[in-house]
C-alpha positions in Angstrom: 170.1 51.8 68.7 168.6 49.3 70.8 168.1 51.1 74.6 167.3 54.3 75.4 168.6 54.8 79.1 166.7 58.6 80.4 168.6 59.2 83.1 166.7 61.9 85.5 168.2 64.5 87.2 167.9 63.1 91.0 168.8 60.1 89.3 173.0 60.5 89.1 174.1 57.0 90.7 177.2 55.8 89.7 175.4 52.2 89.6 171.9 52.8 87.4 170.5 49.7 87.5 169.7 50.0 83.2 173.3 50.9 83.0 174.3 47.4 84.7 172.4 45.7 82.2 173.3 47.7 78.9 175.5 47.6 75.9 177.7 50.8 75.5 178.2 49.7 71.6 174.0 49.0 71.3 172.4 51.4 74.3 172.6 55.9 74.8 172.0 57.3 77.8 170.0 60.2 77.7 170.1 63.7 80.4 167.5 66.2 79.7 168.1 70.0 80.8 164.8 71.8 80.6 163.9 75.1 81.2 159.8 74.3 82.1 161.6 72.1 85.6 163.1 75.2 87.3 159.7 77.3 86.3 157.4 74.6 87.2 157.9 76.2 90.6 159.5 79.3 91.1 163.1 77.1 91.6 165.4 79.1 93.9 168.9 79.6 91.8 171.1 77.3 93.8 168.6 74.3 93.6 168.7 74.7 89.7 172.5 75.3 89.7 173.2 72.0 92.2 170.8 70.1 89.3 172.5 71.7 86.3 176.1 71.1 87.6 175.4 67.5 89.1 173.8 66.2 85.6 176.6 68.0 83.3 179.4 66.3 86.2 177.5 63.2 85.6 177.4 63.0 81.7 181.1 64.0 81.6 181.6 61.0 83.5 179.2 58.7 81.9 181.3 59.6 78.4 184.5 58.9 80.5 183.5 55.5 81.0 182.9 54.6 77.7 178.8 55.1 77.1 177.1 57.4 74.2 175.6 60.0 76.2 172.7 62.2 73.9 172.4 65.4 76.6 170.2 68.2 76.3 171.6 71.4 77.5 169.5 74.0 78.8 169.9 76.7 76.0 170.3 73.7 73.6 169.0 75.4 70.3 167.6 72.7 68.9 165.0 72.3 71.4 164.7 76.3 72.4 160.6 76.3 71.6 160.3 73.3 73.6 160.7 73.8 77.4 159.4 71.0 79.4 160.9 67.9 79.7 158.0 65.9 78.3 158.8 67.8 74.9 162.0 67.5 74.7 162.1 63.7 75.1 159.3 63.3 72.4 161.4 65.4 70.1 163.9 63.4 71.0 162.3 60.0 70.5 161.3 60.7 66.8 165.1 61.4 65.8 166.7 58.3 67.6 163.8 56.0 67.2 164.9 53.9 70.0 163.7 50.5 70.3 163.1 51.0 74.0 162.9 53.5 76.4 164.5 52.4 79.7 163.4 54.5 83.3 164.0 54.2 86.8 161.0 55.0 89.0 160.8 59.1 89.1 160.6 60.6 92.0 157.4 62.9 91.1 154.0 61.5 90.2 153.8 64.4 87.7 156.9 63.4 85.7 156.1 59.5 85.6 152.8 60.1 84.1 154.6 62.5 81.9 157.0 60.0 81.0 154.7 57.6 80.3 151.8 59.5 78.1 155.2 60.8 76.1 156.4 57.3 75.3 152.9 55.8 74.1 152.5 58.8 71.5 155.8 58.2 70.3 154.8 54.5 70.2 158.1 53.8 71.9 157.5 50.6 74.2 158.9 52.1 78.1 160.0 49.7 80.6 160.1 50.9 84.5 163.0 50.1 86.2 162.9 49.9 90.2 165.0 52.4 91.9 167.4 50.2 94.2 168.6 53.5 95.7 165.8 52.9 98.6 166.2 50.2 100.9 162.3 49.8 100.7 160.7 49.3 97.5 157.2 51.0 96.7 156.0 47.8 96.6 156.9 46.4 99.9 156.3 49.3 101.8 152.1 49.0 100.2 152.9 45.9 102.1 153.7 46.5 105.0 151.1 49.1 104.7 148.0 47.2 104.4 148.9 45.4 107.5 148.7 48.7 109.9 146.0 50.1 111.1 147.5 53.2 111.4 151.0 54.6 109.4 153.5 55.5 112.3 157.0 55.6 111.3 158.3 54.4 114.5 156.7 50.6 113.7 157.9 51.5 110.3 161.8 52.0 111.6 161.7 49.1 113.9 161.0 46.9 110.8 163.9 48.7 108.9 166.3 48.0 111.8 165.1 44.5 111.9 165.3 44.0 108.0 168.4 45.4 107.5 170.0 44.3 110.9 171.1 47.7 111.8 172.3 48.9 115.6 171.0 45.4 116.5 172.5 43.4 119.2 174.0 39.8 118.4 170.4 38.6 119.6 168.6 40.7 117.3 167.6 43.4 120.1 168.6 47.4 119.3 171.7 48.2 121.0 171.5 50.1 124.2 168.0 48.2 124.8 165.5 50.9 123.2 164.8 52.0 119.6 164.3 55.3 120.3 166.6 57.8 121.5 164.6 60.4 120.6 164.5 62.0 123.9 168.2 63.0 124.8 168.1 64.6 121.0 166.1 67.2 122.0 168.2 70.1 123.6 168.2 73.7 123.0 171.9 75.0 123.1 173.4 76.3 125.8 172.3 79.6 127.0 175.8 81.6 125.6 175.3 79.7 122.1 176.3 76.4 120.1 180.2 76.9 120.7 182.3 76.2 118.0 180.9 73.9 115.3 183.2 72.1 113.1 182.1 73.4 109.6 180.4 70.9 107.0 182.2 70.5 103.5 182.2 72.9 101.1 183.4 72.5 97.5 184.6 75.4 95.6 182.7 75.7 92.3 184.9 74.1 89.7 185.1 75.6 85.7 181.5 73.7 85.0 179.8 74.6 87.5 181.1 78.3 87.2 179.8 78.4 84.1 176.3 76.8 84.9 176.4 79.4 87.6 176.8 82.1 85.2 173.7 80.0 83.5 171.7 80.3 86.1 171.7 83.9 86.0 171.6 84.9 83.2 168.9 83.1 82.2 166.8 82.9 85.8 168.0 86.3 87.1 164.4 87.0 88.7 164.5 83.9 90.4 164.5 83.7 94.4 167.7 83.2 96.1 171.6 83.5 96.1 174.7 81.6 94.6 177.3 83.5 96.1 177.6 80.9 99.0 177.3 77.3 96.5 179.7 74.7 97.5 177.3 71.7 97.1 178.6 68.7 96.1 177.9 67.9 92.5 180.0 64.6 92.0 180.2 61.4 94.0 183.8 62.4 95.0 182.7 65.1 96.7 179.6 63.7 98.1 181.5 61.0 99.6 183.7 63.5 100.7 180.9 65.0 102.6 179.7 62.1 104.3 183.7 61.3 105.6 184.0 65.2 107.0 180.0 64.7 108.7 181.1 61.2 109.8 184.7 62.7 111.4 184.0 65.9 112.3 179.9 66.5 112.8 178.5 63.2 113.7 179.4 63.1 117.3 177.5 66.3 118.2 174.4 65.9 115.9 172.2 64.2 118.4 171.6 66.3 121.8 171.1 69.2 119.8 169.6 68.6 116.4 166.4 69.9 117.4 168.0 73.3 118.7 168.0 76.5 116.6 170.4 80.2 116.4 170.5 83.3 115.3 173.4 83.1 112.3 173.8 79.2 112.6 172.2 78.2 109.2 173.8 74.2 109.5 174.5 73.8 113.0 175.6 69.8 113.8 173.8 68.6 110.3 174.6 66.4 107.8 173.9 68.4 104.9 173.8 64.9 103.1 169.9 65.2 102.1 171.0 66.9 98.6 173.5 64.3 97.5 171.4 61.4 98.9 168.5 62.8 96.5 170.6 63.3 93.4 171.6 59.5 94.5 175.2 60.5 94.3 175.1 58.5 97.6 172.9 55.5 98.6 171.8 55.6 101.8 173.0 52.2 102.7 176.7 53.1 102.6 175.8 56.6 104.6 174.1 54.1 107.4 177.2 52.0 107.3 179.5 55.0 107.8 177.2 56.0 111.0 176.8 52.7 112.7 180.6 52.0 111.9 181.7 55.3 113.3 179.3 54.2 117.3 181.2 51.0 116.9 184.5 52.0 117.0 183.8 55.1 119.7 183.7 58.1 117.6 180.2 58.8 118.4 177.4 58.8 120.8 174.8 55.7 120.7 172.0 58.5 121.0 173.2 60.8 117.9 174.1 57.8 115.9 170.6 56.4 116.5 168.7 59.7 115.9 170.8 60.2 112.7 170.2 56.6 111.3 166.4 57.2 112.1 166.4 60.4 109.8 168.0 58.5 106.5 166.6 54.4 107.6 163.3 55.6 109.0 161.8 59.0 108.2 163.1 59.3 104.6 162.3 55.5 103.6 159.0 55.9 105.2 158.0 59.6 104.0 159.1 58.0 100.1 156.3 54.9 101.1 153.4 57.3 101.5 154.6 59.4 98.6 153.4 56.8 96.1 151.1 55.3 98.4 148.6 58.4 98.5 149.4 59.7 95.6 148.0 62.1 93.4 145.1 62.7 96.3 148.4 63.9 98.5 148.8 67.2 96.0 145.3 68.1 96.4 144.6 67.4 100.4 143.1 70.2 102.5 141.9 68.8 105.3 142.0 71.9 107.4 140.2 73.7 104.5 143.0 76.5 104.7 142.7 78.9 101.5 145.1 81.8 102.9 147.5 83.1 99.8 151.6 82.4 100.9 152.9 85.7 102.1 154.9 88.0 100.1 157.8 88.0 103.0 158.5 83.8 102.4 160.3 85.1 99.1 161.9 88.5 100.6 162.8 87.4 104.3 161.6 91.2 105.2 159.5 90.3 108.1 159.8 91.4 112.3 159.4 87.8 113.3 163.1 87.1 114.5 162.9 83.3 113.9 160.9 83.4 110.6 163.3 86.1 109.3 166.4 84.1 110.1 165.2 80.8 108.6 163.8 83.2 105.4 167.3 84.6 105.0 169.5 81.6 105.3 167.1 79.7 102.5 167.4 81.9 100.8 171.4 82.9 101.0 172.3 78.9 101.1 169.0 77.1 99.7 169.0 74.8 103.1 167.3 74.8 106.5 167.1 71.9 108.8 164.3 70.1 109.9 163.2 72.2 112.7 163.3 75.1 111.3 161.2 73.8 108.4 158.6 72.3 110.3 158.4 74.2 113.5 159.4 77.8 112.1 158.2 78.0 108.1 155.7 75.0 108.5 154.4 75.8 111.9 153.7 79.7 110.3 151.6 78.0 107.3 149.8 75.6 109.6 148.7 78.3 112.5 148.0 80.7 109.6 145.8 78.9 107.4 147.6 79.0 104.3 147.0 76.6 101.0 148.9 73.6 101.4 149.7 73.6 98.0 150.9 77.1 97.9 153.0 76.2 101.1 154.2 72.8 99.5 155.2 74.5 95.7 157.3 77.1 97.7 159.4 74.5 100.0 159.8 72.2 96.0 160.9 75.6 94.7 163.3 76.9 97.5 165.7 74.3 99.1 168.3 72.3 96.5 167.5 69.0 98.3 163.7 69.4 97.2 162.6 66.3 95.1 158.6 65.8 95.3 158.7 62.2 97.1 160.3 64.0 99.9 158.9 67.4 100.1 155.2 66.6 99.3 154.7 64.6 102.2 156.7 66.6 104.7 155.2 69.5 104.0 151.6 69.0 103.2 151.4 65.4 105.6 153.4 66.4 108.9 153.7 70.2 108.6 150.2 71.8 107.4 148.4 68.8 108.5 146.4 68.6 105.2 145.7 64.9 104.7 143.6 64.9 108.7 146.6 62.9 110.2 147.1 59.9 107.6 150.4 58.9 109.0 150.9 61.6 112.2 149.0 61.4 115.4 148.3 65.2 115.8 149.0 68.4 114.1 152.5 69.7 115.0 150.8 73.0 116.3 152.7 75.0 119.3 153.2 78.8 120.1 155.9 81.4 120.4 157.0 79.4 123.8 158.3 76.3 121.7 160.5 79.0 119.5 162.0 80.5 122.6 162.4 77.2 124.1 164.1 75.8 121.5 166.3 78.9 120.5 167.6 82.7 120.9 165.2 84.3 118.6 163.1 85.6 121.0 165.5 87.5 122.5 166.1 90.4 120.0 162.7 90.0 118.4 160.0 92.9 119.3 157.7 90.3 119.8 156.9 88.8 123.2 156.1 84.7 123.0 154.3 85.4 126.1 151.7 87.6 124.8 149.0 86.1 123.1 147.2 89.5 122.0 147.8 93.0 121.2 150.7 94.8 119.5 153.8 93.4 121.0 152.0 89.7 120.9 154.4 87.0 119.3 152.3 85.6 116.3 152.9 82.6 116.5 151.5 83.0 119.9 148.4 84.5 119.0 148.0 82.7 115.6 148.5 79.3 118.2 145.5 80.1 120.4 143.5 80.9 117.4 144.0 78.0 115.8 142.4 75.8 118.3 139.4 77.9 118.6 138.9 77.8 115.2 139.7 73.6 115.0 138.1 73.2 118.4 136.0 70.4 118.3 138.5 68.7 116.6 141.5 68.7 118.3 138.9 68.2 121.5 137.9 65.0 120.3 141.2 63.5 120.2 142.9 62.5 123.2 146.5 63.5 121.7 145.1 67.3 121.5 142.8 67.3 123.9 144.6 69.0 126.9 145.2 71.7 124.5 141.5 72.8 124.0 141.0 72.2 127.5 143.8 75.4 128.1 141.8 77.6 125.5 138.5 76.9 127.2 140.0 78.7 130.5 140.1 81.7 128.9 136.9 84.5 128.9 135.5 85.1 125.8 136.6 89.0 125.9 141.0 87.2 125.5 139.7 84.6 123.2 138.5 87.7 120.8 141.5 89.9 121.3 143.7 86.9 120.5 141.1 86.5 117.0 141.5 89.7 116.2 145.9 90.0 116.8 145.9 86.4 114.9 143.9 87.9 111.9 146.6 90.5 111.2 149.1 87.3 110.4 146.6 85.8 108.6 146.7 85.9 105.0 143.8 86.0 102.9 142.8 83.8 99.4 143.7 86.1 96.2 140.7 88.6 95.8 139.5 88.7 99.4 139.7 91.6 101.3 140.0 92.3 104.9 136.2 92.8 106.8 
């Protein structure tokens, strides 16, 4: 054997790069199932299942198409007292004795320097193969980079528009004369609810992926979450088959109200494309296409097509930049010196909070929330709270199926919790109970009262809010973007500002070991 291809698990594209250059007769391709990456975190069942089924979919077709595929099943015997990932490709290294090992660039710092320490005790030489699935490479975005002053991903996005001549005018200039549409994409729903939403796809679980279901549970039965609801896509039929029903059916109302939140409406106008754009069962340049195509011919609004493209051109592109840019210090960042434990309620959903209870309920049942609710519902709780980044950051890895580190790191620790001091966001995304109600119908049913900032019937988030720019005071007063803010909480006596201390320290949970004053 000449090449050994390791194909990763976020790594299913139909065209791998080392598969374009290798010999079927000469070169095996090589999937790894194991056990240590859905216990690395505590992996919620449907984000293992949506791996498992997408790899096994994947080497069935690899084998179709003529290649030797070596691939590593879960409860493969052979490897049973071996259960990360590390160990089961050095096991496998000293039976094949491949000339080469052959990897695209993984999408965790953890497994790459895995990858790598495996290979040079095997004395296997390993060649790094850039991932052409992003429309930035690592390398140019450092680039770009070390040319800013600041990271900002709306000069980011601009230069992505301009590179790749998207929702540009024939002179070059963004269509409709601004880059940014972000501010008609910001609308609650209508008072009486969202209406009728056309659903997203759903694929009914064929025989493998029933029987990695049945897997899953048998052998994770502890984990967190539900599979009764799975109909992810796990092949790149379906996946495209997803983008064509979001593109037809979903695309035209995504915009004006992707920011907007409601009780029972776990994927309102979303995509639902962030798992199968992970796995790489679709690149992100033919999901782009399929947008701007779709404003071109009148089938959607300039404004949602814009704030869609943003999401996959932009955000993701530029969120996948400062992933390897910051790396490992990212992991470790605390600027806020939070130390609270994660609350037992993130992994039951048993909480009063209407808003927190809803998102809690629907990760759990479906393994997906959107953005909002993950940064201004889940994230805003572990930001106002004080809780670890890193506990906060290994729950949202562990809990939603589209979870890959480059993405979730990042998102979580940088923009959510605020843990690297603002690196490549302008101010902590801190707001109370008001932005909830705002933005939602929560508020409505819950027994808390957004308005109140203290006492028993006090919204938490409310409370927790106003506490959290006492405590970060001088701070957020020293910075123009937050400084309004602190002005507000210096209006009020000292007498509120300790009633509001001591509602937000029933919400606030404590490092393991610590016990209440």
């Amino acid at each position: 054997m000449r090449d050994l291809i390791l194909i990763l698990g976020d790594q299913l594209a139909h065209d791998h790069p080392a598969l374009l250059e290798a010999d079927p007769a000469q070169d095996r391709v090589l999937l790894i199932e194991a056990p240590g990456e859905a216990t690395h975190v505590w992996s919620h069942k449907a984000r293992i299942a949506l791996f498992l089924a997408a790899m096994r979919h994947h080497a069935q077709a690899l084998r179709a198409a003529g290649w030797q595929v070596h691939h590593i099943a879960l409860d493969d015997p052979t490897h049973a007292t071996e259960p990360t990932l590390a160990g089961r490709l050095a096991a496998t290294l000293r039976t094949l004795r491949p000339a080469r090992l052959r990897v695209m660039e993984a999408g965790a710092w953890r497994l790459a320097r895995d990858i790598e320490a495996t290979a040079l005790t095997e004395g296997v030489p390993l060649t790094w193969m850039h991932d052409p699935h992003f429309l930035c490479s690592r390398a140019d975005f450092a680039k770009w980079a070390a040319r800013k002053r600041e990271l900002r991903m709306e000069w980011f996005y601009r230069w992505m528009r301009q590179r790749h001549h998207v929702l540009l005018d024939a002179s070059g200039e963004p269509e409709g004369g601004q880059w940014n549409f972000d501010e008609d994409n910001r609308a609650p729903y209508p008072k009486q609810g969202p209406g009728l939403i056309p659903p997203p796809a759903h694929f009914a679980p064929d025989a493998l992926t029933q029987d990695v279901i049945a897997l899953v549970e048998a052998r994770f039965p502890n984990h967190p979450g539900s599979l009764a609801h799975f109909g992810w896509p796990v092949t790149r039929a379906q996946a495209l088959q997803a983008l064509d029903t979001f593109i037809q059916t979903r695309l035209s109302g995504f915009g004006r109200h992707q920011d907007a939140m409601w009780e029972a409406t776990p994927f309102g106008w979303h995509s639902l494309l962030s798992a199968a754009l992970n796995l790489h069962l679709l690149h992100p340049r033919e999901v782009i296409a399929a947008a701007e195509a779709a404003w071109r011919e009148g089938r959607a609004e300039l404004a949602s097509t814009e704030g869609f493209i943003r999401q996959v051109l932009g955000w993701r592109e530029f969120i996948r930049g400062v992933y390897w840019l910051d790396m490992p210090d990212l992991a470790e960042a605390n600027h806020l010196r939070a130390e609270g434990d994660l609350p037992a309620f993130f992994w039951t959903g048993d909480t009063d909070m209407a808003c927190l209870r809803d998102a809690l309920r629907q990760t759990l049942d479906h393994g997906y929330a959107h953005h909002i609710q993950r940064l201004m519902v889940l994230g805003l709780y572990g930001l106002l709270a004080g809780v670890r980044p890193q506990a906060v950051s290994d729950w949202f890895l562990a809990i939603y199926v589209d979870a890959v580190e480059w993405v979730e790191l990042p998102n979580v620790a940088g923009m959510a919790l605020y843990a690297n001091g603002g690196r490549f966001t302008s101010k902590p995304y801190a707001a109370s109970g008001a932005y909830i109600q705002r933005m939602s119908n929560h508020c409505r049913g819950c027994r808390y009262d957004p308005k109140q900032r203290s006492g028993p019937d006090a919204c938490p988030y409310t409370a927790l809010y106003w506490d959290f720019l006492a405590r970060h005071e001088a701070e957020l007063a020293a910075s123009p973007r937050t400084a309004l803010m602190v002005r507000n909480l210096q209006r009020l006596s000292a007498d509120e500002k300790r009633a509001i201390h001591e509602t937000a320290l029933q919400w606030m949970p404590r490092p393991t070991g610590e016990t209440p004053a």
